[in-house]
N, C-alpha and C positions, 0 to 999 in steps of 0.2 A: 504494500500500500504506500504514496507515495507521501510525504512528510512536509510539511514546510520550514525553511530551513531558519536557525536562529536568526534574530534581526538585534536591534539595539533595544527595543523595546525590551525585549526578552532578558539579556543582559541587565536590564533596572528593575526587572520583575525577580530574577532572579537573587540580586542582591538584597530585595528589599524581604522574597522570600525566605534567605538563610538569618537576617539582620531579627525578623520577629518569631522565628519559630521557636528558638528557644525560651522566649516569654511567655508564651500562647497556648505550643504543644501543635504539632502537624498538622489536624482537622482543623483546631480552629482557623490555623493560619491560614489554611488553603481555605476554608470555608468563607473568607473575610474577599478572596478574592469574587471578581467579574466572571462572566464565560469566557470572553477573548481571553481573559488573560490564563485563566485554566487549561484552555485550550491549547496556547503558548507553551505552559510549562509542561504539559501531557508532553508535547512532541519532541521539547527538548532535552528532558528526560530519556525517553525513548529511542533507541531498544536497549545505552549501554544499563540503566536502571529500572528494571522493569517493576521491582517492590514498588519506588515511591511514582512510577507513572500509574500503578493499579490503585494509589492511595487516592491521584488526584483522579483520576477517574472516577473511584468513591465518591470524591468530594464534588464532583461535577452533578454526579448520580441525587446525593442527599439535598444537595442545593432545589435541583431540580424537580424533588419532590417535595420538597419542604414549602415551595413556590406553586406545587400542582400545574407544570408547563411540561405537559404532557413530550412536545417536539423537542424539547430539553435534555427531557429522560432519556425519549429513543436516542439522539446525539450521546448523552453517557453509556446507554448497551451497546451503541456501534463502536464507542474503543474497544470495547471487549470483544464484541464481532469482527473487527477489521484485522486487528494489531497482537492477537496470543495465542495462534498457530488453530489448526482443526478441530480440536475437541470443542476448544472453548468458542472459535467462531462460530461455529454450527449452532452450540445454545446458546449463543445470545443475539446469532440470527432470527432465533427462535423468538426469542423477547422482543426484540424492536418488531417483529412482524405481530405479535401476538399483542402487545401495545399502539399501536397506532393501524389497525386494518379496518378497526372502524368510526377513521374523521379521514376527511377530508383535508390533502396536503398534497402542494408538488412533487413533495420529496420521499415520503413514505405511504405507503409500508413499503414504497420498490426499491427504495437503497437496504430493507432486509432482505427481501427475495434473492437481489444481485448478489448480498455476502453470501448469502445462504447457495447459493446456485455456483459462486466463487471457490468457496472449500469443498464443496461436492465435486467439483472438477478437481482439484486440487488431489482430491481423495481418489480420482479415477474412478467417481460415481459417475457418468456421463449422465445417467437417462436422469436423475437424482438433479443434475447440474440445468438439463435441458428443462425438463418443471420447472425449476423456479426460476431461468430466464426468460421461460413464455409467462410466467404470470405476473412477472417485475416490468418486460415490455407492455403487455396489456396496461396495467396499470399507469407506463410513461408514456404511452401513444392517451390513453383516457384523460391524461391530463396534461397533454403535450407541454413534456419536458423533454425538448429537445437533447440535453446533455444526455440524461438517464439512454434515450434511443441511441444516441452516436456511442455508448457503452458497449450496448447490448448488441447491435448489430454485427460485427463483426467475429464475438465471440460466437453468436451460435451461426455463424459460417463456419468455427473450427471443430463447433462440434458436429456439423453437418459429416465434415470431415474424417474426424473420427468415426462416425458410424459407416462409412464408405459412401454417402452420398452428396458425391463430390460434385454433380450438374446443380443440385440443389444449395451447395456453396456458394457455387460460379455464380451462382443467379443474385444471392444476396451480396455477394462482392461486386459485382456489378450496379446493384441499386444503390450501394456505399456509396461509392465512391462517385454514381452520378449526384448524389446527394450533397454530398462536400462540395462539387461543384458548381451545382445551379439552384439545391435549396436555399430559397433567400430566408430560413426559419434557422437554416445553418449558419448562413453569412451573419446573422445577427447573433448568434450564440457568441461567432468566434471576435464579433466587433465588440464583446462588453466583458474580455477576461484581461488581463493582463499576460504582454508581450502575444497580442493574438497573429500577429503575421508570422512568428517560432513555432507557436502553438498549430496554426492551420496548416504550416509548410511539414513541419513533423507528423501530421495525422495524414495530410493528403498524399505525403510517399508511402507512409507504413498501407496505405489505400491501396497503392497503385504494387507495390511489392506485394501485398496479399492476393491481387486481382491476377498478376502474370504466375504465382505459387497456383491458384488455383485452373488456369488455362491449361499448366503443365499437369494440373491429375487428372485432367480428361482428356490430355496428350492433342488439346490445341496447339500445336508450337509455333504456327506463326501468329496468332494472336498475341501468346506468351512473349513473344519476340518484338510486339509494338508495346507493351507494358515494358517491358524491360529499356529498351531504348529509353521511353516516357521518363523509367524513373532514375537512369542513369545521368538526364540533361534536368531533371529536377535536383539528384543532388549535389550535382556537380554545382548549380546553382547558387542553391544554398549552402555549399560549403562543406552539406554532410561525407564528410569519406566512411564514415561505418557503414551507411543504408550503400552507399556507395559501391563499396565493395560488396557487399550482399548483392547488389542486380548482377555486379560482375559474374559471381558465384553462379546464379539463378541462369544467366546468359549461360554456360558451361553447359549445366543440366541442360534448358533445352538445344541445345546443338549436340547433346548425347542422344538424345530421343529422334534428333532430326539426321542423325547419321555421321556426324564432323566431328568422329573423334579426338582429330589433333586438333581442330579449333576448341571443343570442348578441356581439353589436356592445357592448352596453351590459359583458358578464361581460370579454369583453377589455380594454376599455379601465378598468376597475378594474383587473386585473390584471397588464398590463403595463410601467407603470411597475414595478414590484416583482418581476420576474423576474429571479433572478439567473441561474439554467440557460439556457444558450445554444439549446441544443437544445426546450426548450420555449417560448423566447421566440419562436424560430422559427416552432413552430407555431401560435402564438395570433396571430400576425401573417400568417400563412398563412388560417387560418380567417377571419379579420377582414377579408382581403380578398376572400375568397370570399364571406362575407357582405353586405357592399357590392356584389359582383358583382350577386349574383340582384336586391337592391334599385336594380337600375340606377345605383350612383353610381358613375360608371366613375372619377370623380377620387381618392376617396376607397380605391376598390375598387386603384387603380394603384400609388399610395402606400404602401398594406401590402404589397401582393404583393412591388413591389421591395423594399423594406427585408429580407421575406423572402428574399429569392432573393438578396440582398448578402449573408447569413448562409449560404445553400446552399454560396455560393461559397467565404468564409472558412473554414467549416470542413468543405467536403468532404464535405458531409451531402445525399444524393440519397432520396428515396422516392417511390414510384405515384400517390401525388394530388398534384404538381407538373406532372402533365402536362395537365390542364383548366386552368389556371392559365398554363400555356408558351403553350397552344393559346389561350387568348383572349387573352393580348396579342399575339400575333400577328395575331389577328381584327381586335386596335383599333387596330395601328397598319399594316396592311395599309388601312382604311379610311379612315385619315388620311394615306394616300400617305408614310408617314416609313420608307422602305424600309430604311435603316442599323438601325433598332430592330426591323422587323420579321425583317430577315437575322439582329440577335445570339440570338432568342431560337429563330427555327428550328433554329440551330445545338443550342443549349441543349438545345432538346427531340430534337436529335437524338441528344447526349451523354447525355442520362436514358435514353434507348432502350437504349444500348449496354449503359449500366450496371446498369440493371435487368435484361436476361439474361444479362448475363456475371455476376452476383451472382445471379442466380435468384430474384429475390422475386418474378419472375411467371413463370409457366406459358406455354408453347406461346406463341400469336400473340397481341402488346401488342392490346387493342380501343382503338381510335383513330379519332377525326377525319380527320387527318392521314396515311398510311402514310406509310412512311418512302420511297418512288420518287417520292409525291410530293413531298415536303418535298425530295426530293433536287433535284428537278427546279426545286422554285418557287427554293432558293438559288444555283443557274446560274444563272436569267434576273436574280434579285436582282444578284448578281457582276457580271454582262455590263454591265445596266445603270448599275449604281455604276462603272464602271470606264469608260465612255462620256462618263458625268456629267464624268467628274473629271479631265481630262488632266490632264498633268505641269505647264504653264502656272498653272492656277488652285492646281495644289495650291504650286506655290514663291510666288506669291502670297498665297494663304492662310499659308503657313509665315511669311512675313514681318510680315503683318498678325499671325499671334498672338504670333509672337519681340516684336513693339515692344508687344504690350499685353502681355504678359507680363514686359516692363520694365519698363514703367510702372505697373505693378500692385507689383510687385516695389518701385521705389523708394519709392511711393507707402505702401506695407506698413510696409520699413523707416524712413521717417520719422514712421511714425505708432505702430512700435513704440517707437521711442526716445521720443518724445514721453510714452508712458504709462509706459514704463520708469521715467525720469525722476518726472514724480509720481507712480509709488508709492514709489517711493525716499526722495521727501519726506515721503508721508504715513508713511511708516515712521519714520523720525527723528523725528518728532511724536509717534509713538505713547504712550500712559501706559507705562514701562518695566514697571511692576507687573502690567502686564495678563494676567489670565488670562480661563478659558471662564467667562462668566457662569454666577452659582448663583443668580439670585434665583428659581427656583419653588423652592423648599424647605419652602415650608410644606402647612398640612394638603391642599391641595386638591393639590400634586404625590405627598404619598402617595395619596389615591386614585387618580389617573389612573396612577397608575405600576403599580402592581396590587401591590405588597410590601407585607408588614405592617410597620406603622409601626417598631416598637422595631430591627427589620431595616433600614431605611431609613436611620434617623437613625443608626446606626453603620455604615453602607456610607460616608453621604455626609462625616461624621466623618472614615473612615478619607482617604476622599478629599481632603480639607483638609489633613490630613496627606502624602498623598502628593506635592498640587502645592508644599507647603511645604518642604519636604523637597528637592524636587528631584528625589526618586528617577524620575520620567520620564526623564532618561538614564540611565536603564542599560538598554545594547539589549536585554538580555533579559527586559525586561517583557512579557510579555501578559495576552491577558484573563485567560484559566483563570490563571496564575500571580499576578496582582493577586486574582482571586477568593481565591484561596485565602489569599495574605497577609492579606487583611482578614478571611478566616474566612466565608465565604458561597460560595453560586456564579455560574457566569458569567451565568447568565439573568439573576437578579436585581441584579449588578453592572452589566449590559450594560442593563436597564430604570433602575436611579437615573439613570448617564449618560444617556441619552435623555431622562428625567425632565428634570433638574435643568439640563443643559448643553445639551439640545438637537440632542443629534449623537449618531454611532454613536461605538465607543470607541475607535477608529482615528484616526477624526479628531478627535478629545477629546486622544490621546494625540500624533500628529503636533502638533497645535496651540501643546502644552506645550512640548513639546520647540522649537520655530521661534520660538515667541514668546522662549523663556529667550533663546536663541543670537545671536538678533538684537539681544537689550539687552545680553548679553554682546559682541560684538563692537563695540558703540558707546563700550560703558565701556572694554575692555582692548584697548589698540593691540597688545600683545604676540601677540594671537588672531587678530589679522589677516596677521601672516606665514605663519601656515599655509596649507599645502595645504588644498583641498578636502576631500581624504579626511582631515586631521587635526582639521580644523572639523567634519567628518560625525561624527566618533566624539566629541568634546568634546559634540555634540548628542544621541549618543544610537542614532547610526544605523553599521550594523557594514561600508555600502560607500556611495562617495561619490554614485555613480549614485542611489539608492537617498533619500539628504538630499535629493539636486540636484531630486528628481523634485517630494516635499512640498514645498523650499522655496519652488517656483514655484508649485503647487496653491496653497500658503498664501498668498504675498504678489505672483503676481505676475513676478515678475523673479527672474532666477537668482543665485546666491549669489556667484557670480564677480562677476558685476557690480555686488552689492551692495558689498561688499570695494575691489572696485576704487575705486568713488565715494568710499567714507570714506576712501582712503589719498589720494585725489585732494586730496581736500579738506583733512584733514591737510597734507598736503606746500606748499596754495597758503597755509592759515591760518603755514605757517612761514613762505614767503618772503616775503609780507607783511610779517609781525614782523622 
C-alpha cells in the first residue's frame, strides 16, 4: 500500500508528540491529536514500528467512536485492512464492509471490498478476489467514483488472466486504456491530484504495456507490436527507462512468437541488464532461452533457461510455457546420460503439473510430450538406478573427499580474505580525507546529455555542493523526493544531474557521502571508535546498524568492525612502543 512520505509538518508533530507523552501517557497524547495529524504519525511510524502505528490506529479508532463518525471509524479499520499482512487484512476488510454497507458514501463500503478482494488475490484466492472486485466496482460505477473504477479495472483484467480468459482481458485492456484517453470523467480525476501530468503519464504507459502483454496471450503480434512501439516513444518521452526497458523486453517476446529469433535474442539482451521486476526478468530470460533453443545453441539456450527456473524457484512463480522448456532439458540431459539432472527436472515438471490444475490456469487434460504415468515411470527406473550407482561405500567416501576440499577451500578462502581485508584497510588510511563523488562533467556538454535545462542544472548541482558541504548527508532522513524538494526541483531531474555529474544513481551518491565522511571521521577522533556499531551507524547517517554494516562493505570492502578494530590495534601498538 502506498505511504505518504514524511513532510515538515510531520517533523513538528513528531516532536511535539515525544515532548508530551511522557506527561500524559501514549492514549492521551495521541488522543489530544487531529485526524490529519494521526494520520501523519500512523504513516511515519510505519512499517519500521508497527506496536506504536497499531497504538495510533487505536487512537484514531476511539476518537472516532467516541465522536460517533461512522466514515472515521471505517478510515481507523482500513489501517488495519491495508497495512498488517492477510490475516488481519481480510478481518478488518470485514469490519469496514460490515460498518458502512448500509449509508450512503463515495468511498465505502468499496474501499473494503477492494482490501478485501486485494488479500484474496494476495492469498491466490482468485474466485475469492474476483467477488469482491465485482461488488466494490458495482458499488464505484453506482456512485461514480471514478478513482475506485480506474483501480479496479485493470486488476480484474489480471484476473481475467489468471483464469485463462485472456480475449476477455484484451477487451477490458482495451476499454482502459480508451478510457485514460478520451474519458473526460478521467481527465478530470487526473486534473485535481497533485503532480497529475507524472501521475496520468505513469498510469497511461502501465495502460499501454498491459494492453500489448495482453495482445501477446492471444498471440496478436502485430497489434502487440503497435502497443509496444506506443509505449516505447511514450517512455522515452517521459524519461521512464524502467517501463522503458520493459517494452524492450515485451518487443523480444513478441518477435519470439513472430519467428525472429535473433531479433528477439538481440531485444533481450539490451534489456536485461536493466530489469528491475523480478517477474519480468524472469521472463525475458525465459524467452531468450527458448530462442537459443529453436536456433540450436543448446549452451546458450541452457544458460537462460536455468537462470530462469533459479527465479521460478525463489519466488514461487509457476506458468504453462515452463513446461516445453522442463521437457527439453530433460530431452538434453537424458541424451547426455547425466541422469541426476534429468531426474531434478522430471520432478519439476511434474510439480508444474500439479500446480497448474490445482490453480486452474489450464482446462481439462495438460497437452504434453511427456504424460504424467510416464514421467512417473521414467523417475522409478531414474531412482532405482541412482540408488544402485551409489552404495553407502562410495557415498562416505565421497563425503570425505568433499568435507577435506571443503576445508581446504575454506582455509584457503579465509587467508585470502584477510589478505585483501588487510589492503583495503591500507588503501583506506591513504585515502584523500577530502574525498568526495567526483563532479568534473559539469560543464556545457553534461547539461546536454543530462537532458535538464541548463539554469535548472546549474542550481541543482549548486544546491548539491552545498549539501556535500554541509554535511547534511547524515541525517537519515534524507531522500531523493525530500532533497528534490529542499533544493526546489524534482526527483527526475535531481536523480539525472546525479547520474550526470557523479556518475551513479542517488543511492549510491548518497551511501558514498555518508562512508567516505565516517571513515575520515573515525581516523581523526579516537573518541568514535569506542562506539558500538549501531552508534557509529547513526553518527553516519544510517537509522540500524545492519543496514551501515551492509554499505560499508559495498563501499570499501571490509566490514566496519574490522575497520575499528585495526585503528585501535594500531593505536594501542603506536602506545606501547612510545
Amino acid at each position: 500500500m502506498s505511504r505518504p512520505q514524511p513532510t515538515l509538518f510531520t517533523v513538528f508533530l513528531l516532536l511535539s508528540f515525544y515532548t508530551t507523552m511522557g506527561q500524559e501517557g501514549l492514549r492521551d497524547t495521541l488522543f489530544g491529536k487531529n485526524y490529519d495529524e494521526l494520520n501523519e504519525l500512523f504513516y511515519t511510524y510505519l512499517p519500521e514500528d508497527t506496536l506504536t502505528a497499531r497504538n495510533i490506529a487505536d487512537a484514531y479508532l476511539t476518537k472516532a467512536r467516541a465522536e460517533k463518525d461512522t466514515i472515521r471509524m471505517a478510515q481507523g479499520f482500513r489501517y488495519y485492512a491495508a497495512e498488517f499482512g492477510p490475516g488481519t487484512g481480510l478481518m478488518y476488510s470485514d469490519s469496514v464492509i460490515d460498518l458502512t454497507k448500509n449509508i450512503y458514501d463515495k468511498e465505502y463500503p468499496a474501499r473494503g471490498y477492494i482490501l478485501k478482494g486485494y488479500w484474496s488475490y494476495y492469498s491466490d484466492k482468485y474466485v475469492k478476489a474476483t467477488e469482491n472486485y465485482l461488488i466494490a466496482n458495482k458499488y464505484a460505477v453506482a456512485r461514480n467514483n471514478v478513482s475506485q473504477q480506474l483501480l479496479i479495472r485493470p486488476i480484474m483484467a489480471a484476473l481475467k488472466h489468471v483464469a485463462g480468459k485472456h480475449r476477455e482481458a484484451l477487451a477490458i485492456e482495451k476499454a482502459h486504456l480508451y478510457a485514460l484517453e478520451n474519458d473526460p470523467e478521467y481527465k478530470e480525476l487526473y486534473s485535481n491530484i497533485p503532480n497529475r501530468e507524472d501521475g496520468y503519464a505513469e498510469d497511461h504507459i502501465i495502460a499501454i504495456y498491459n494492453l500489448c502483454q495482453s495482445y501477446l496471450q492471444v498471440r496478436e503480434v502485430d497489434s502487440s507490436k503497435i502497443y509496444i512501439r506506443r509505449g516505447i516513444g511514450e517512455s522515452l518521452e517521459h524519461g521512464d527507462t524502467l517501463q522503458y526497458y520493459r517494452f524492450v523486453s515485451t518487443g523480444g517476446v513478441a518477435e519470439y512468437y513472430a519467428g525472429n529469433y535473433r531479433s528477439a535474442i538481440d531485444s533481450f539482451t539490451r534489456a536485461i541488464p536493466h530489469l528491475e521486476n523480478k517477474y519480468t526478468y524472469t521472463m525475458a530470460q525465459f524467452y531468450k532461452g527458448r530462442s537459443y533453443e529453436v536456433l540450436g545453441k543448446d549452451r546458450n539456450a541452457l544458460s537462460a533457461l536455468k537462470k530462469a527456473d533459479s527465479l521460478v524457484e525463489k519466488l514461487d512463480y509457476r506458468f504453462p510455457e515452463l513446461r516445453p522448456a522442463y521437457e527439453y532439458m530433460i530431452n538434453y540431459y537424458e541424451a547426455g546420460q547425466k541422469r541426476d539432472s534429468q531426474l531434478i527436472y522430471i520432478n519439476k515438471l511434474l510439480k508444474l503439473d500439479e500446480e497448474l490444475l490445482k490453480n486452474k490456469s489450464i482446462d481439462g487434460e495438460i497437452a504434453r510430450k511427456y504424460d504424467r504415468p510416464y514421467l512417473l515411470s521414467q523417475k522409478e527406473k531414474l531412482i532405482s538406478h541412482l540408488e544402485e550407482k551409489n552404495n553407502k561405500n562410495r557415498i562416505y567416501k565421497l563425503l570425505m573427499v568433499i568435507m577435506a576440499a571443503l576445508f581446504g577451500l575454506f582455509l584457503v578462502y579465509y587467508y585470502q580474505r584477510q589478505r585483501m581485508y588487510k589492503k583495503r584497510y591500507r588503501e583506506l588510511l591513504k585515502e584523500n580525507p577530502a574525498k568526495m563523488p567526483d563532479r568534473s562533467r559539469t560543464g556545457e556538454g553534461a547539461m546536454s546529455d543530462s537532458g535538464v535545462p541548463a539554469e535548472t542544472f546549474r542550481s541543482i548541482e549548486e544546491g548539491l555542493v552545498r549539501f556535500e558541504e554541509e554535511k547534511r548527508f547524515a541525517n537519515p532522513d534524507v531522500t531523493l523526493h525530500s532533497l528534490a524538494k529542499e533544493l526546489q526541483t524534482n526527483s527526475t531531474y535531481l536523480s539525472k544531474v546525479i547520474n550526470t555529474t557523479r556518475e551513479m544513481n542517488f543511492s549510491k551518491y548518497l551511501h558514498g557521502l555518508r562512508i567516505n565522511h565516517i571513515i575520515q571521521r573515525l581516523k581523526q577522533e579516537e573518541r568514535l571508535r569506542s562506539y558500538s556499531i549501531r552508534g557509529i551507524a547513526q553518527e553516519a547517517g544510517y537509522n540500524t546498524a545492519q543496514s551501515f554494516a551492509s554499505s560499508f562493505f559495498r563501499h570499501t570492502g571490509i566490514n566496519p568492525s574490522y575497520f575499528v578494530k585495526k585503528l585501535k590495534e594500531e593505536k594501542f601498538a603506536g602506545e606501547q612502543t612510545v
